[in-house]
C-alpha positions, 0 to 999 in steps of 0.5 A, spaced: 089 179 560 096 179 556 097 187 555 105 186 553 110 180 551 116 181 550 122 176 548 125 173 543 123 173 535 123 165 532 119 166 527 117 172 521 110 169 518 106 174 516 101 176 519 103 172 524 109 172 528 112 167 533 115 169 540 119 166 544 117 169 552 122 164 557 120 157 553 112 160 551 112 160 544 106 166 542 103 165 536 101 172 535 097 176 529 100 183 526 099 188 522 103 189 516 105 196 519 107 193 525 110 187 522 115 191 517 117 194 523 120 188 526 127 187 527 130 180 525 129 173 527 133 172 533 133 178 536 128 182 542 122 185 541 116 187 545 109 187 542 102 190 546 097 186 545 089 184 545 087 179 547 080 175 544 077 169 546 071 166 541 067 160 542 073 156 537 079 159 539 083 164 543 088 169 539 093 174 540 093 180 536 099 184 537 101 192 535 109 196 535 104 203 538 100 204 543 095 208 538 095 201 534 092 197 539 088 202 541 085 204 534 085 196 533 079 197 540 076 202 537 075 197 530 074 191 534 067 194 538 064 197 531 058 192 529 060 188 523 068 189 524 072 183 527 079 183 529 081 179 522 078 185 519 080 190 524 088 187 522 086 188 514 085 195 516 091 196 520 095 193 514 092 197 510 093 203 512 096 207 517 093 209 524 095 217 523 092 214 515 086 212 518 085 218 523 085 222 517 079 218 513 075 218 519 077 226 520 076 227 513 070 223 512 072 219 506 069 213 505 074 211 498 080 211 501 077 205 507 074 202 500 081 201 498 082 196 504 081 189 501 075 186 505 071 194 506 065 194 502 061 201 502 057 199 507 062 197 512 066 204 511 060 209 511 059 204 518 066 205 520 066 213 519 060 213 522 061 210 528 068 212 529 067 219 528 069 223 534 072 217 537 078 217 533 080 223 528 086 227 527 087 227 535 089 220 535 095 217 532 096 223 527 102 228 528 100 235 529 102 237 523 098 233 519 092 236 521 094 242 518 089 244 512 096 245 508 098 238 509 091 235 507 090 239 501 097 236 499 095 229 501 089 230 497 093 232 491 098 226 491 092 221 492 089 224 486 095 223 482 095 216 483 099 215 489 098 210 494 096 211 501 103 210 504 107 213 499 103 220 499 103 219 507 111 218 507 112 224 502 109 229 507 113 226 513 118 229 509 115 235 508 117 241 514 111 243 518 109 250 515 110 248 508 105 252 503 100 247 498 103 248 491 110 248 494 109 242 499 106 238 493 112 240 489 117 238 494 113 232 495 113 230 488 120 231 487 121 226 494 116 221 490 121 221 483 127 218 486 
């Protein structure tokens, strides 16, 4: 029903945020990678959204990517997931992250998310299988068996999800494993 809004910021509360579209104000429910993307209050922005309609309340759930949005769908249609939890997820871990979880069939890394239990990530990687993997919200690269391998090592190591996600961004595609980690290590240091 609404699949866009786009107007001025007012408010900056996560996750939620206020937008102000020609004297509507929508109150709209973020991901926190969504949110850290936003510009200052005051300033333009244009959010894809999903509409919810529940017996009790009427949300608006709101995403920067179209893959966002569309990972958001897919989560949302998977028994036992609702919308609040599918939100947690996003905010919990990138969509090219959980693409690669889903690929890679790795339940720990879905535990991780605050609300997950085991149950529910085994359920996850179940039913997404196929639907959503590294094709989707993952660049090419990062499918790669190197990039994987490197991902893995810096996991290992102790690193979160995101700081290991952003070390390999960095790294050039054709990069080999032990150098990849080298150099992904020497961009975590500073």
């Amino acid at each position: 029903m609404i699949g866009k809004l786009t107007g001025t910021l007012l408010e900056k509360n996560p996750p939620e945020v206020l937008l102000d579209c020609h004297g509507v104000g929508y109150e709209v429910n973020v991901p926190m990678s969504t949110f850290y993307n936003l510009p200052a209050v005051g300033e333009q922005v244009s959010l894809l959204t999903q509409f919810i309609v529940r017996e009790d309340a009427q949300l608006l759930y709101g995403f920067g990517t179209v893959q966002e949005r569309q990972a958001f769908r897919e989560l949302i249609k998977i028994s036992g997931v609702g919308p609040r939890t599918a939100l947690s997820i996003l905010s919990g871990m990138g969509v090219a992250d959980l693409a690669q979880a889903i690929t890679l069939q790795e339940a720990g890394r879905l535990v991780k998310v605050p609300g997950i239990g085991k149950k529910t990530a085994e359920r996850l990687l179940l039913e997404l299988k196929g639907k959503m993997g590294a094709d989707i919200g993952a660049p090419a690269h990062a499918a790669s068996d190197a990039q994987a391998d490197i991902l893995q090592a810096l996991l290992a190591l102790g690193y979160n999800d995101k700081e290991a996600a952003a070390a390999l961004k960095a790294l050039p595609p054709d990069v080999g494993v032990s150098d990849g980690i080298k150099l992904a290590l020497k961009a975590l240091a500073r």
